[in-house]
Each structure stands twice: as structure tokens, then as C-alpha cells.
PDB file of N, CA, C and O in Angstrom, chain B, residues numbered from 101:
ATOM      1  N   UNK B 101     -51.489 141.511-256.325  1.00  0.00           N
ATOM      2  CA  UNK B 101     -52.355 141.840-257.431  1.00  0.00           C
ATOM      3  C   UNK B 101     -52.534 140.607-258.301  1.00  0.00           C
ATOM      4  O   UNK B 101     -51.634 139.830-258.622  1.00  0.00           O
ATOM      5  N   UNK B 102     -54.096 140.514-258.715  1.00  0.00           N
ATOM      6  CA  UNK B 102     -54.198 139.492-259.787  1.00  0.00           C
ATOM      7  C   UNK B 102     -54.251 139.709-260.917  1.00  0.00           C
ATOM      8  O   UNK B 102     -54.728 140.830-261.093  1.00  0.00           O
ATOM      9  N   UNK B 103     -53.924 139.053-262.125  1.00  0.00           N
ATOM     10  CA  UNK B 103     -54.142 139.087-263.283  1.00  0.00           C
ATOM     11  C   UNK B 103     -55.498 138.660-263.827  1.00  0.00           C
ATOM     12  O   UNK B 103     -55.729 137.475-263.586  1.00  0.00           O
ATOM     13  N   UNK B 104     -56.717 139.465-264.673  1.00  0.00           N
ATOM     14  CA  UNK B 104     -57.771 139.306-264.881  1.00  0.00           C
ATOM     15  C   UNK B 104     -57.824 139.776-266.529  1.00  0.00           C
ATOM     16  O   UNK B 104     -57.193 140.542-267.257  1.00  0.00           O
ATOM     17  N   UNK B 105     -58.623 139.120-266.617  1.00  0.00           N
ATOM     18  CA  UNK B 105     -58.923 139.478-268.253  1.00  0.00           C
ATOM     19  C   UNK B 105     -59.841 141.074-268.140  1.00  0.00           C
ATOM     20  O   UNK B 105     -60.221 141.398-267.015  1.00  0.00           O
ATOM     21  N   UNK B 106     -60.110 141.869-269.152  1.00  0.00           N
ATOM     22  CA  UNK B 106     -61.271 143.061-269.428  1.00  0.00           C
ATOM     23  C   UNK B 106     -61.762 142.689-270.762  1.00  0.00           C
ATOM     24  O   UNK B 106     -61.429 141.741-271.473  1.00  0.00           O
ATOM     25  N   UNK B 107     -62.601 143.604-270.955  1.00  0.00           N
ATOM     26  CA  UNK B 107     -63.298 143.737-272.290  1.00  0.00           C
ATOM     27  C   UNK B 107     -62.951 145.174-272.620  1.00  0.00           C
ATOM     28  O   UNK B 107     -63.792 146.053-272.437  1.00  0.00           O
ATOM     29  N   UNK B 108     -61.720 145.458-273.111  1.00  0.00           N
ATOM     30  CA  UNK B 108     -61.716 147.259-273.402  1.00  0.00           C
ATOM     31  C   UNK B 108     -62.988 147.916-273.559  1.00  0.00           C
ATOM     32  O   UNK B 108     -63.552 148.810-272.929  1.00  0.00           O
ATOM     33  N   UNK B 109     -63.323 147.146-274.696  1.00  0.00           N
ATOM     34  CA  UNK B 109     -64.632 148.264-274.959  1.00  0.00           C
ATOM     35  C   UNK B 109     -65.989 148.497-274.247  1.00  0.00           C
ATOM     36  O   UNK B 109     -66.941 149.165-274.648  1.00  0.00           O
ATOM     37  N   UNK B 110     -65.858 147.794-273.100  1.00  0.00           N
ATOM     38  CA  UNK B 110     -66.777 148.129-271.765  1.00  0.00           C
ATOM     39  C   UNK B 110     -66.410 148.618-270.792  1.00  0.00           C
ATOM     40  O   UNK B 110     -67.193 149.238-270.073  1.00  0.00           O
ATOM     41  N   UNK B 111     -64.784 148.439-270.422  1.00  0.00           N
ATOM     42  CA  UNK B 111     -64.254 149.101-269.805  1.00  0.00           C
ATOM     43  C   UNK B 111     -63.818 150.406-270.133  1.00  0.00           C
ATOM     44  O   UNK B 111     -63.551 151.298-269.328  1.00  0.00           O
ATOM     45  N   UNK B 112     -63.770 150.456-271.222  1.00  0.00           N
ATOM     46  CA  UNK B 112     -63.667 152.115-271.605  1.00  0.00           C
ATOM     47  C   UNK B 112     -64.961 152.960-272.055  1.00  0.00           C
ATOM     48  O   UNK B 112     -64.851 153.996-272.711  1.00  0.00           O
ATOM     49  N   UNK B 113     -66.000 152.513-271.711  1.00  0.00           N
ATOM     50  CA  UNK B 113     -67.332 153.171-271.482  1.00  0.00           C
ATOM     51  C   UNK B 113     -67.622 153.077-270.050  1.00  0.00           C
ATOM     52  O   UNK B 113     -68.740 153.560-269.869  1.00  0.00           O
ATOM     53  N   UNK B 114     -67.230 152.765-269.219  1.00  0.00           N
ATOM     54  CA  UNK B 114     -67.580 153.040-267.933  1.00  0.00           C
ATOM     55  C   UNK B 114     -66.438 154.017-267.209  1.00  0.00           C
ATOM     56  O   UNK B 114     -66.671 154.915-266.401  1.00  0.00           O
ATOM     57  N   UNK B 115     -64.968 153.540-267.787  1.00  0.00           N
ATOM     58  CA  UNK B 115     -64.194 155.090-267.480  1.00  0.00           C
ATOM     59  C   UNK B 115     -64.759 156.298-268.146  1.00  0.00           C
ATOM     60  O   UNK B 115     -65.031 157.315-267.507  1.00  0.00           O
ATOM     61  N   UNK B 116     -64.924 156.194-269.350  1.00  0.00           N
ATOM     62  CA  UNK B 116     -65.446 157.469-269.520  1.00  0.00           C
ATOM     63  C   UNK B 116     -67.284 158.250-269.015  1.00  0.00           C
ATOM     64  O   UNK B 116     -67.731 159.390-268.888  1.00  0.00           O
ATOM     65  N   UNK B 117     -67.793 156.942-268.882  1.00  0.00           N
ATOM     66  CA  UNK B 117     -68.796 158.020-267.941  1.00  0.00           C
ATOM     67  C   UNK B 117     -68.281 157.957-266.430  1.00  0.00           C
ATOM     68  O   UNK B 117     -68.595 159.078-266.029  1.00  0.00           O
ATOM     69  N   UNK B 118     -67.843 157.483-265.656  1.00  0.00           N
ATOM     70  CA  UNK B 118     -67.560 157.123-264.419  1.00  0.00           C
ATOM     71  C   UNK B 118     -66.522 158.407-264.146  1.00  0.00           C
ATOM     72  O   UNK B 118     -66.670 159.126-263.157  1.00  0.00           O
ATOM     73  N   UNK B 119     -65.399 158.631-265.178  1.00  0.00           N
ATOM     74  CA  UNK B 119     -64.390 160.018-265.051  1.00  0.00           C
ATOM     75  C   UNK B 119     -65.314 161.276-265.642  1.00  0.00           C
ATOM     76  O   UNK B 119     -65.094 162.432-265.281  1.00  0.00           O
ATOM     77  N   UNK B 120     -66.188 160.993-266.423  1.00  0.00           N
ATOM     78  CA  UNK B 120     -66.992 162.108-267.196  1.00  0.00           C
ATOM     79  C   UNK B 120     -65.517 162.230-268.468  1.00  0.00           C
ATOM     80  O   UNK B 120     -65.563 163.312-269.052  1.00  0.00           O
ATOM     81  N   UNK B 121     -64.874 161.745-268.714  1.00  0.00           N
ATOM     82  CA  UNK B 121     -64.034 162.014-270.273  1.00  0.00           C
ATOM     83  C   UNK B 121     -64.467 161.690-271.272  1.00  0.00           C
ATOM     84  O   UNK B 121     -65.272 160.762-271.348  1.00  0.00           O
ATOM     85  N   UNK B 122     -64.115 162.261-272.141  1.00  0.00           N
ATOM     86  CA  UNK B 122     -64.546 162.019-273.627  1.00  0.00           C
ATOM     87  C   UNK B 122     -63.271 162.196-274.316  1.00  0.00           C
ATOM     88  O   UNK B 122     -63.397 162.226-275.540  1.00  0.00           O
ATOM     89  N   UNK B 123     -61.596 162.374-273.701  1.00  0.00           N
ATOM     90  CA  UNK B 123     -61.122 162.383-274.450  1.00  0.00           C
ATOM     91  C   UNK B 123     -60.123 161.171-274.905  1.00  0.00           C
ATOM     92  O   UNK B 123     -59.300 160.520-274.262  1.00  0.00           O
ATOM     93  N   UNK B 124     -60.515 161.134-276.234  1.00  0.00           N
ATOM     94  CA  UNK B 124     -59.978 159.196-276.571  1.00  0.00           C
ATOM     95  C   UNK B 124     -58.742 159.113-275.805  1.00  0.00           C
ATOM     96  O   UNK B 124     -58.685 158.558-274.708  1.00  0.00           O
ATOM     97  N   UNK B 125     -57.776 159.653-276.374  1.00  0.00           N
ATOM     98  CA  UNK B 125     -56.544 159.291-276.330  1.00  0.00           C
ATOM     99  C   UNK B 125     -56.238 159.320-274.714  1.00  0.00           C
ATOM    100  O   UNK B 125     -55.560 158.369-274.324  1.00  0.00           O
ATOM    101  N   UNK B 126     -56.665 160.334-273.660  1.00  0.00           N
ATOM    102  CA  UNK B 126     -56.701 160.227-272.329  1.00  0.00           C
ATOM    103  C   UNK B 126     -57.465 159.076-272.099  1.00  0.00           C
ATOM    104  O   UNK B 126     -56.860 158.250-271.416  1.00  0.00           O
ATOM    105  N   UNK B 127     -58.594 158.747-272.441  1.00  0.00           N
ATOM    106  CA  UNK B 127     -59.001 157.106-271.903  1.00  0.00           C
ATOM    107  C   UNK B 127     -57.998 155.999-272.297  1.00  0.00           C
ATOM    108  O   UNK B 127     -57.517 155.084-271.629  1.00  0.00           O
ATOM    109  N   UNK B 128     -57.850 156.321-273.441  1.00  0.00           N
ATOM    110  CA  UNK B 128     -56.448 155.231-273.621  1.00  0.00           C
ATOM    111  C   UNK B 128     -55.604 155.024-272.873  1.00  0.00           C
ATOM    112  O   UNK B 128     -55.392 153.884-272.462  1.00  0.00           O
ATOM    113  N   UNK B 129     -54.823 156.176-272.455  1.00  0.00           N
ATOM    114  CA  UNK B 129     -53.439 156.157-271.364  1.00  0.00           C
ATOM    115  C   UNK B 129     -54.558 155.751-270.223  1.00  0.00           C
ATOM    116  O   UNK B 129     -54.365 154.543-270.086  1.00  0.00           O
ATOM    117  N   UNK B 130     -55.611 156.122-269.344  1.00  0.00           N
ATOM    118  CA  UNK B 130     -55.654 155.944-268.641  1.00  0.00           C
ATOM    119  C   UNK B 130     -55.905 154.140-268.284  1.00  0.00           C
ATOM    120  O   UNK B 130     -55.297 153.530-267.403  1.00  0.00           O
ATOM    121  N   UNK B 131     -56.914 153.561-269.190  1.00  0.00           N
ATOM    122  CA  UNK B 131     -57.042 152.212-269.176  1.00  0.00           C
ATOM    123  C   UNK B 131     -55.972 151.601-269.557  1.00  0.00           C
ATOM    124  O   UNK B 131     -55.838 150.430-269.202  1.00  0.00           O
ATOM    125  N   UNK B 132     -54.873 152.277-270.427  1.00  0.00           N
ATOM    126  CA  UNK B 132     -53.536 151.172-270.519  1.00  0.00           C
ATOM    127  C   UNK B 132     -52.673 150.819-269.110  1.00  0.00           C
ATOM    128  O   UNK B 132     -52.099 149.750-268.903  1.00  0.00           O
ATOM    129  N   UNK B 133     -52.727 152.163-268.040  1.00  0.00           N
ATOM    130  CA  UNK B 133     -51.817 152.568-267.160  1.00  0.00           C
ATOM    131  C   UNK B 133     -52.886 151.532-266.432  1.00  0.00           C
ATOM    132  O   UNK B 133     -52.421 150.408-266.246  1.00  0.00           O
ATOM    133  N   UNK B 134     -53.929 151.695-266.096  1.00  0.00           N
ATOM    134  CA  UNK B 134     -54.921 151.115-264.098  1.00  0.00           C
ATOM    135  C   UNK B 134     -55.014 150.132-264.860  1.00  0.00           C
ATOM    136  O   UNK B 134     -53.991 149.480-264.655  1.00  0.00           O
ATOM    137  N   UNK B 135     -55.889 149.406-265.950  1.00  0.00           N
ATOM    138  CA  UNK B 135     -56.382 148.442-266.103  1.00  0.00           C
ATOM    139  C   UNK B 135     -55.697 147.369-266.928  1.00  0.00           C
ATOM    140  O   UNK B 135     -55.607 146.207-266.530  1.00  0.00           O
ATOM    141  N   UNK B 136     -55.197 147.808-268.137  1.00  0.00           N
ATOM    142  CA  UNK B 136     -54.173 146.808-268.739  1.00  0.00           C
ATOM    143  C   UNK B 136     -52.957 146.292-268.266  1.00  0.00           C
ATOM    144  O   UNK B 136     -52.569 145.149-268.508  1.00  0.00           O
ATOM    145  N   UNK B 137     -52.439 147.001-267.691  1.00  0.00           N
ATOM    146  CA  UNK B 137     -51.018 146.658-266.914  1.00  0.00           C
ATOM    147  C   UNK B 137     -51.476 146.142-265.504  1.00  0.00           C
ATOM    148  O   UNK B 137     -50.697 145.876-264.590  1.00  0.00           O
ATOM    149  N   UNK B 138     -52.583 146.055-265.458  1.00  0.00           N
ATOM    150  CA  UNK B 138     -53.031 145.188-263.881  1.00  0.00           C
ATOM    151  C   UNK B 138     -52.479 145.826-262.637  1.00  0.00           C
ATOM    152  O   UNK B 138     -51.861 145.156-261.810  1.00  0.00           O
ATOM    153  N   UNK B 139     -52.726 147.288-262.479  1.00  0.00           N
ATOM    154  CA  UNK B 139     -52.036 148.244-261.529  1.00  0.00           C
ATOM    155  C   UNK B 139     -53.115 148.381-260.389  1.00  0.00           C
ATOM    156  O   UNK B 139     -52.927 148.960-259.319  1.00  0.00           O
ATOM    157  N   UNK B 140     -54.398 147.691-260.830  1.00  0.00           N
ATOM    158  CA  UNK B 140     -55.528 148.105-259.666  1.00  0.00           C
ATOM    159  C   UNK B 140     -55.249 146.546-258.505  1.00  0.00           C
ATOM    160  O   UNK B 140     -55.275 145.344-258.768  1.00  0.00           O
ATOM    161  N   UNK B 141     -54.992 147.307-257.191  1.00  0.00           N
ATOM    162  CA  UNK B 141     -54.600 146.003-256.116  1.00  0.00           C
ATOM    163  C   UNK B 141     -56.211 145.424-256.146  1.00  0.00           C
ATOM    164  O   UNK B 141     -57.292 145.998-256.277  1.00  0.00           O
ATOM    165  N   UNK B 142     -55.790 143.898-255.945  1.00  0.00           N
ATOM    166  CA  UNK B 142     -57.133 143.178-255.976  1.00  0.00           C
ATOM    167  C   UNK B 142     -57.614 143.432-254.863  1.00  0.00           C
ATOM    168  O   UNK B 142     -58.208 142.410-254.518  1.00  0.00           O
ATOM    169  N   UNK B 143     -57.694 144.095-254.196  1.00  0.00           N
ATOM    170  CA  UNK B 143     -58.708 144.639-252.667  1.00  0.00           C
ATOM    171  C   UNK B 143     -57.891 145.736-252.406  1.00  0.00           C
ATOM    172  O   UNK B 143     -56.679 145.840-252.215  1.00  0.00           O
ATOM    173  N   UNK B 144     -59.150 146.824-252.449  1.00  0.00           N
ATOM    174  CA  UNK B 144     -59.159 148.196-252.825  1.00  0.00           C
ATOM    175  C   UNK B 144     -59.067 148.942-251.363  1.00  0.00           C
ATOM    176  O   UNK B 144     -59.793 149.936-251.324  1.00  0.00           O
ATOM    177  N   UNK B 145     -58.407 148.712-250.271  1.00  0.00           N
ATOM    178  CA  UNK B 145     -58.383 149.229-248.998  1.00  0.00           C
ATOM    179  C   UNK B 145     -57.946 150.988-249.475  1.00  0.00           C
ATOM    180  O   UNK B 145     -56.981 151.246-250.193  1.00  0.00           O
ATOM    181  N   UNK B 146     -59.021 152.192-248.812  1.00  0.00           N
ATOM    182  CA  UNK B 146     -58.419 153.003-249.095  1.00  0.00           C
ATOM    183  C   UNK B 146     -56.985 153.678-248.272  1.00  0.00           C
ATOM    184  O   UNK B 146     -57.082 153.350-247.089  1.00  0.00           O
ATOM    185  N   UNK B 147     -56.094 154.251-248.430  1.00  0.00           N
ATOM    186  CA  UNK B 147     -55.162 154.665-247.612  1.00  0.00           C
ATOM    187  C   UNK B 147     -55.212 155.701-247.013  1.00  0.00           C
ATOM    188  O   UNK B 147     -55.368 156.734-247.664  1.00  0.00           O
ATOM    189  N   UNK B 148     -55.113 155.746-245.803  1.00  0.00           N
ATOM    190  CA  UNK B 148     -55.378 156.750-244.756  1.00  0.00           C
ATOM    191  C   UNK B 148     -54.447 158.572-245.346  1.00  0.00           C
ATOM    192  O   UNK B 148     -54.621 159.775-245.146  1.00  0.00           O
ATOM    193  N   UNK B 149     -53.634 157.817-245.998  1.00  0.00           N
ATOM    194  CA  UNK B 149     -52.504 158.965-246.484  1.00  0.00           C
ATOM    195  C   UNK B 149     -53.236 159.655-247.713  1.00  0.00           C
ATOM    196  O   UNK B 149     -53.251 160.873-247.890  1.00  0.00           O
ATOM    197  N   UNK B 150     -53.731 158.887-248.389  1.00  0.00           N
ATOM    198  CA  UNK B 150     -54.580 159.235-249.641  1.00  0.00           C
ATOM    199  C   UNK B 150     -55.368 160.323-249.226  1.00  0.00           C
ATOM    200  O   UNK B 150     -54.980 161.488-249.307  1.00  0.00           O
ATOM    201  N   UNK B 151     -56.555 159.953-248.748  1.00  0.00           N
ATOM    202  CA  UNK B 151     -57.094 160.391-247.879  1.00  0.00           C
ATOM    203  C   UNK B 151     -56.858 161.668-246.951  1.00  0.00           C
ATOM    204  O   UNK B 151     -57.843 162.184-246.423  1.00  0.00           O
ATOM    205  N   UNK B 152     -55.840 162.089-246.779  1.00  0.00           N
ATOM    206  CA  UNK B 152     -55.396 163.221-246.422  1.00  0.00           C
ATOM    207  C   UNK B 152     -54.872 163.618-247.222  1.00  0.00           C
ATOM    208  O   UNK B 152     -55.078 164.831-247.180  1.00  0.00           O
ATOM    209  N   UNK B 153     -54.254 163.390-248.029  1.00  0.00           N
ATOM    210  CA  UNK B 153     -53.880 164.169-249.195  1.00  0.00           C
ATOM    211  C   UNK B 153     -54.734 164.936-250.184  1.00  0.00           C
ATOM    212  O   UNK B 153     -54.370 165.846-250.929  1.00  0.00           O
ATOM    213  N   UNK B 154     -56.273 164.251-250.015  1.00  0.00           N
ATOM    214  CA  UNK B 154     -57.435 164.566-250.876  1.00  0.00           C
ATOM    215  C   UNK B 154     -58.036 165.732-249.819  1.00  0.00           C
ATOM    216  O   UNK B 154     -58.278 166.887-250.169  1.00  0.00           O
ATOM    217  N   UNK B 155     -58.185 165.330-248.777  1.00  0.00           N
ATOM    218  CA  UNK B 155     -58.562 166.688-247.815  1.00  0.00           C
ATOM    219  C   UNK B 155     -58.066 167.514-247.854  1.00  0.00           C
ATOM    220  O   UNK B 155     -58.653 168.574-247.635  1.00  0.00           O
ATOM    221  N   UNK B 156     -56.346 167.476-248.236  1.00  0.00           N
ATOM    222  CA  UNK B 156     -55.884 169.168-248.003  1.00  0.00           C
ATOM    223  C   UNK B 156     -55.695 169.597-248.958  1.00  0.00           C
ATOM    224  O   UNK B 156     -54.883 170.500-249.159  1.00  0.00           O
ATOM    225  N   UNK B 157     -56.425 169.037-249.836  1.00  0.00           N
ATOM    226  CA  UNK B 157     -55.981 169.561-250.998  1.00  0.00           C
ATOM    227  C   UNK B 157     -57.709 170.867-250.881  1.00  0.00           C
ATOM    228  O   UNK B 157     -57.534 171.690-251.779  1.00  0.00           O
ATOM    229  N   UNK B 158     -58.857 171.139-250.250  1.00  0.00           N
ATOM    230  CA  UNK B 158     -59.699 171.569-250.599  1.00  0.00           C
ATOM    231  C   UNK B 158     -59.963 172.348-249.404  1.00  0.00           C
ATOM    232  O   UNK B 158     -60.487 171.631-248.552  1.00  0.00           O
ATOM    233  N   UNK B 159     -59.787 173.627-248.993  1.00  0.00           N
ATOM    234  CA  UNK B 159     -60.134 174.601-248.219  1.00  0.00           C
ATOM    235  C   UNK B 159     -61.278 174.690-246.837  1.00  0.00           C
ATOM    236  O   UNK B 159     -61.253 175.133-245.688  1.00  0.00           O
ATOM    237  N   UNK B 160     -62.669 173.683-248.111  1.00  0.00           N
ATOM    238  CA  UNK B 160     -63.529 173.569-246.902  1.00  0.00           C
ATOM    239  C   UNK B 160     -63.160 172.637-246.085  1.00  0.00           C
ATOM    240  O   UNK B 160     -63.660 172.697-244.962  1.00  0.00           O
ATOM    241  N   UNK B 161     -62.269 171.595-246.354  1.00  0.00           N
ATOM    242  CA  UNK B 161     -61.901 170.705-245.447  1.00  0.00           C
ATOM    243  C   UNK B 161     -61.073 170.319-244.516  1.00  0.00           C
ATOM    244  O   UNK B 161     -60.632 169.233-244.139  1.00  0.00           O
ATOM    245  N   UNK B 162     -60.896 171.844-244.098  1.00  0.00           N
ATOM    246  CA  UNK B 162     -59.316 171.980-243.564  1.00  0.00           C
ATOM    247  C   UNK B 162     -60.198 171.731-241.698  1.00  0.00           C
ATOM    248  O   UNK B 162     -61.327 172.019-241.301  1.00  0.00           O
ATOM    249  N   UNK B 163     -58.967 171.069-240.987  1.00  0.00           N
ATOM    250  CA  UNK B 163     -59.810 170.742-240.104  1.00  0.00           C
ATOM    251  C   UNK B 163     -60.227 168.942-240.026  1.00  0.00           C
ATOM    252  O   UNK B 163     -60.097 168.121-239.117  1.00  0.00           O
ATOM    253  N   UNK B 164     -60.628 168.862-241.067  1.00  0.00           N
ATOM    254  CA  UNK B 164     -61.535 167.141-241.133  1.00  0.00           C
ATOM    255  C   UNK B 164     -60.754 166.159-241.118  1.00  0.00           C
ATOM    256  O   UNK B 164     -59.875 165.888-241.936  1.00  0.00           O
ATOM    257  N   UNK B 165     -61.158 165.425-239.888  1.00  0.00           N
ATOM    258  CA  UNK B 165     -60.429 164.252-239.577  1.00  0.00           C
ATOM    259  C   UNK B 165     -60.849 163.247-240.908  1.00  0.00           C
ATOM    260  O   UNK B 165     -61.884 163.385-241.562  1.00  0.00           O
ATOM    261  N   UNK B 166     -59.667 162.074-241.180  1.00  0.00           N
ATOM    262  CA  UNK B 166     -59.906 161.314-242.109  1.00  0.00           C
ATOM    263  C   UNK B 166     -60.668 159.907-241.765  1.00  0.00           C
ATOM    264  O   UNK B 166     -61.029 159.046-242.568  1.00  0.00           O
ATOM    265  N   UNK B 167     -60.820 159.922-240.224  1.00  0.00           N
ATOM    266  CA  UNK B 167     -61.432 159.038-240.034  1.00  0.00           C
ATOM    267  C   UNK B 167     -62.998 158.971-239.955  1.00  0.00           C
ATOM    268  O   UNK B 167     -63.709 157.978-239.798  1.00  0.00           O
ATOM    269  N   UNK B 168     -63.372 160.376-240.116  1.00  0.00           N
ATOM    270  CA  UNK B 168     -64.967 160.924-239.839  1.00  0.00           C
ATOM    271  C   UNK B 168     -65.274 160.388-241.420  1.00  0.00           C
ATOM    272  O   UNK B 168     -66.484 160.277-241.617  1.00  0.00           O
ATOM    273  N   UNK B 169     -64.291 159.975-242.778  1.00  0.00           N
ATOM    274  CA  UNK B 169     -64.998 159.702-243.758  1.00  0.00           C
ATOM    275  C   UNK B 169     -64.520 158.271-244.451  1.00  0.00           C
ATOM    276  O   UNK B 169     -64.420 157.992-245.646  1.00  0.00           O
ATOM    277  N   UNK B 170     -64.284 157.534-243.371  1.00  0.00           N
ATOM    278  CA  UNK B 170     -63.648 156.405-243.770  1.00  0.00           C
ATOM    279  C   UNK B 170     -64.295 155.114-243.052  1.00  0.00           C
ATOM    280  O   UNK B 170     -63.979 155.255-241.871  1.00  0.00           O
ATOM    281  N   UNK B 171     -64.752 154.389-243.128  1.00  0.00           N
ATOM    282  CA  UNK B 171     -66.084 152.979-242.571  1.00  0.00           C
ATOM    283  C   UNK B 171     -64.992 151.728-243.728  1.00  0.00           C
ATOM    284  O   UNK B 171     -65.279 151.756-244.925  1.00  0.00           O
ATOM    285  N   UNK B 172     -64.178 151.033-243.408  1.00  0.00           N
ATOM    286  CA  UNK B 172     -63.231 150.092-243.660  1.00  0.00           C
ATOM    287  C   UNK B 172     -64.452 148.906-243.358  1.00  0.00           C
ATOM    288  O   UNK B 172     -64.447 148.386-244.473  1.00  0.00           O
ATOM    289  N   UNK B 173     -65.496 148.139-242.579  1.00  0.00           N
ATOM    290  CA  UNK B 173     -66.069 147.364-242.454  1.00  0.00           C
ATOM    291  C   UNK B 173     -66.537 146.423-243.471  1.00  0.00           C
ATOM    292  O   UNK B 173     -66.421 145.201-243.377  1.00  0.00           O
ATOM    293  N   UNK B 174     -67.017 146.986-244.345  1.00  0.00           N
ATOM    294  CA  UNK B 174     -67.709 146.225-245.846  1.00  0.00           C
ATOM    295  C   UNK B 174     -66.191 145.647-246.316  1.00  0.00           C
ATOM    296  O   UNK B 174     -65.825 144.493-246.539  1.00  0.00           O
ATOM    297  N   UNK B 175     -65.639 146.615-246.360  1.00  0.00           N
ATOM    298  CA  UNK B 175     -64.404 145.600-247.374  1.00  0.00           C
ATOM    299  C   UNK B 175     -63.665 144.496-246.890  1.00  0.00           C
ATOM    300  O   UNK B 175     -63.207 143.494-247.439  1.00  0.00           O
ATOM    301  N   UNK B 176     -63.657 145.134-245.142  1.00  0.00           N
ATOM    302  CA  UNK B 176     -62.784 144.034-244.231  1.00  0.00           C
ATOM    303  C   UNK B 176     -63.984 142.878-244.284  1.00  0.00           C
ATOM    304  O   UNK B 176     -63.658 141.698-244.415  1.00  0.00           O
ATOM    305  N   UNK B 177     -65.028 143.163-244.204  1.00  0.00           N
ATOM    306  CA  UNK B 177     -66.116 141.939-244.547  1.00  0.00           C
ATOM    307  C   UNK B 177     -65.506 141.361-245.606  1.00  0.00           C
ATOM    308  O   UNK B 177     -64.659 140.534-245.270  1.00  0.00           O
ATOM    309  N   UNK B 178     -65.647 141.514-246.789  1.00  0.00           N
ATOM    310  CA  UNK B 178     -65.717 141.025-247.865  1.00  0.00           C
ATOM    311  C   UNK B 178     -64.217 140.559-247.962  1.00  0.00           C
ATOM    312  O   UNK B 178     -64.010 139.465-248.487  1.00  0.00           O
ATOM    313  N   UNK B 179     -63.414 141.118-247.611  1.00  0.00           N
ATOM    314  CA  UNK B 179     -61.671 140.256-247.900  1.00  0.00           C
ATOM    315  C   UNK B 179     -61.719 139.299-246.797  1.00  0.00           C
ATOM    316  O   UNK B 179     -61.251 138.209-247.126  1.00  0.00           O
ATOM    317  N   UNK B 180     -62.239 139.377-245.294  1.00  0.00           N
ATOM    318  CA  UNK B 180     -62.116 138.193-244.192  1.00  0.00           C
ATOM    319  C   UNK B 180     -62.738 137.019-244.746  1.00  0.00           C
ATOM    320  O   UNK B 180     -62.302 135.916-244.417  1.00  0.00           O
ATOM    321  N   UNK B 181     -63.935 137.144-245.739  1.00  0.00           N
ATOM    322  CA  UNK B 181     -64.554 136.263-245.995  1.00  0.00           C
ATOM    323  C   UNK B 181     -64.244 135.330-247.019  1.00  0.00           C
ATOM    324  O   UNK B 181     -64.757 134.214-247.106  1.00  0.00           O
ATOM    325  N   UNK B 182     -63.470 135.763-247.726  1.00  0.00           N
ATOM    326  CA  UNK B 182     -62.553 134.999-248.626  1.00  0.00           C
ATOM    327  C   UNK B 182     -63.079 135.428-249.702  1.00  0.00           C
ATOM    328  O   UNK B 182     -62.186 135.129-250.495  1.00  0.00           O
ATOM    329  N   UNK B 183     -64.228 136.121-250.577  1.00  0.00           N
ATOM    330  CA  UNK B 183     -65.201 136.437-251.116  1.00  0.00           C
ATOM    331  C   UNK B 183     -63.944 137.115-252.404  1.00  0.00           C
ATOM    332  O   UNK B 183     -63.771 136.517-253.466  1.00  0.00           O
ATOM    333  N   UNK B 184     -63.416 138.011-252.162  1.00  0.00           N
ATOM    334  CA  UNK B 184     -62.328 138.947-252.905  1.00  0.00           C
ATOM    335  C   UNK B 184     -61.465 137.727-253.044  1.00  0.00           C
ATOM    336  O   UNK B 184     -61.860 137.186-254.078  1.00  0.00           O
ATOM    337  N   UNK B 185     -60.747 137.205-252.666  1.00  0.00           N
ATOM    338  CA  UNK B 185     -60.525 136.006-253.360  1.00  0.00           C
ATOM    339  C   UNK B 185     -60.855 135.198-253.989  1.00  0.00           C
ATOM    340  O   UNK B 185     -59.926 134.533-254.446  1.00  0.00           O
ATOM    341  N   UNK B 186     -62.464 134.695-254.452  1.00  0.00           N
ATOM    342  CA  UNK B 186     -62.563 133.796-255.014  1.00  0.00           C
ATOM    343  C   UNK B 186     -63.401 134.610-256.492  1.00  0.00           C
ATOM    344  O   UNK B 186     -64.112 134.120-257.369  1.00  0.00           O
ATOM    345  N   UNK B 187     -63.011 135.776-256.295  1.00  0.00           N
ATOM    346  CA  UNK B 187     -63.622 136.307-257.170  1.00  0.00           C
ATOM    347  C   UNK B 187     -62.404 136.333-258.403  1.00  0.00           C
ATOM    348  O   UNK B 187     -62.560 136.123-259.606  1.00  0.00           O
ATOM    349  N   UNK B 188     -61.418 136.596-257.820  1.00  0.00           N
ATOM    350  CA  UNK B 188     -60.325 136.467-259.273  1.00  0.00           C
ATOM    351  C   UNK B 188     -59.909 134.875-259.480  1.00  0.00           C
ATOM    352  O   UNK B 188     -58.852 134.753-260.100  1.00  0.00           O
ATOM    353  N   UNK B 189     -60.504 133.694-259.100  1.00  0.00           N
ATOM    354  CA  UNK B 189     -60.126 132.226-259.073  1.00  0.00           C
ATOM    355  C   UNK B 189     -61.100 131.968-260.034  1.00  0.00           C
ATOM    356  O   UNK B 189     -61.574 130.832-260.073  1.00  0.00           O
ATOM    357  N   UNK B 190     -61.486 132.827-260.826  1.00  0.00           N
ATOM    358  CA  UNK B 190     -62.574 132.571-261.894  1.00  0.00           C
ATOM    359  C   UNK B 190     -61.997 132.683-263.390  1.00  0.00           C
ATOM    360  O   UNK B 190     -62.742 132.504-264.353  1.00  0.00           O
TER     361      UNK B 190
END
């Protein structure tokens, strides 16, 4: 993980439309916890486990393979290319 600067107060207008919250003090914890403490990995690979964990959690999806909703290509593009790297060298 890299260390990056934010702008709270843009970053906490895009969590809150992006989560749909409006409630302060929950945007607070949430941008102190992912974004201030630098908890988001600098390349966002999703986890196959995640991913099943989000499927069973919902009835209609019982059954659904995790690979029928998962296309890894763009990102493996973008991290092979060095691109995600030179983006936090800024």
C-alpha cells in the first residue's frame, strides 16, 4: 500500500453520493478507517472469497459461479503495465 495525500472535502462528497449516506459522523468513521489510515491496497484486485461471500449472502444468487462475474483483464492490464505504479510516484 501507498501513502497518498486526499482532499477530505471531496473525498467525502463522493463517499457520500457513491454510498448514498448522509450521515456525517458515519462518513467520518468511514473516510477515517479506508481513506485516512491508507487501508485501500494500491491495486484493487477483487477477491475471489469476497466475492462469494457477496453471493451468498443473496438468495437469487444461490447457484452463481464467481467467475461468471469477474473479467480481472483491465486491471491485470493496467498493473502489468506499470501504469498503477506510476500513478502513486506523483
Amino acid at each position: 500500500m501507498h501513502r497518498f495525500k486526499t482532499d477530505r472535502e471531496t473525498s467525502m462528497r463522493v463517499l457520500a453520493k457513491t454510498l448514498a449516506l448522509s450521515d456525517k459522523e458515519l462518513l467520518d468513521r468511514t473516510y477515517d478507517g479506508a481513506i485516512a489510515e491508507h487501508k485501500l491496497p494500491t491495486k484493487q484486485y477483487p477477491t475471489l472469497e469476497g466475492l462469494k461471500t457477496i453471493l451468498a449472502s443473496d438468495p437469487k444468487a444461490k447457484g452463481a459461479k464467481v467467475e461468471d462475474f469477474v473479467d480481472l483483464r483491465f486491471i491485470k492490464e493496467l498493473d502489468e503495465s506499470g501504469y498503477i505504479e506510476k500513478l502513486y510516484k506523483r
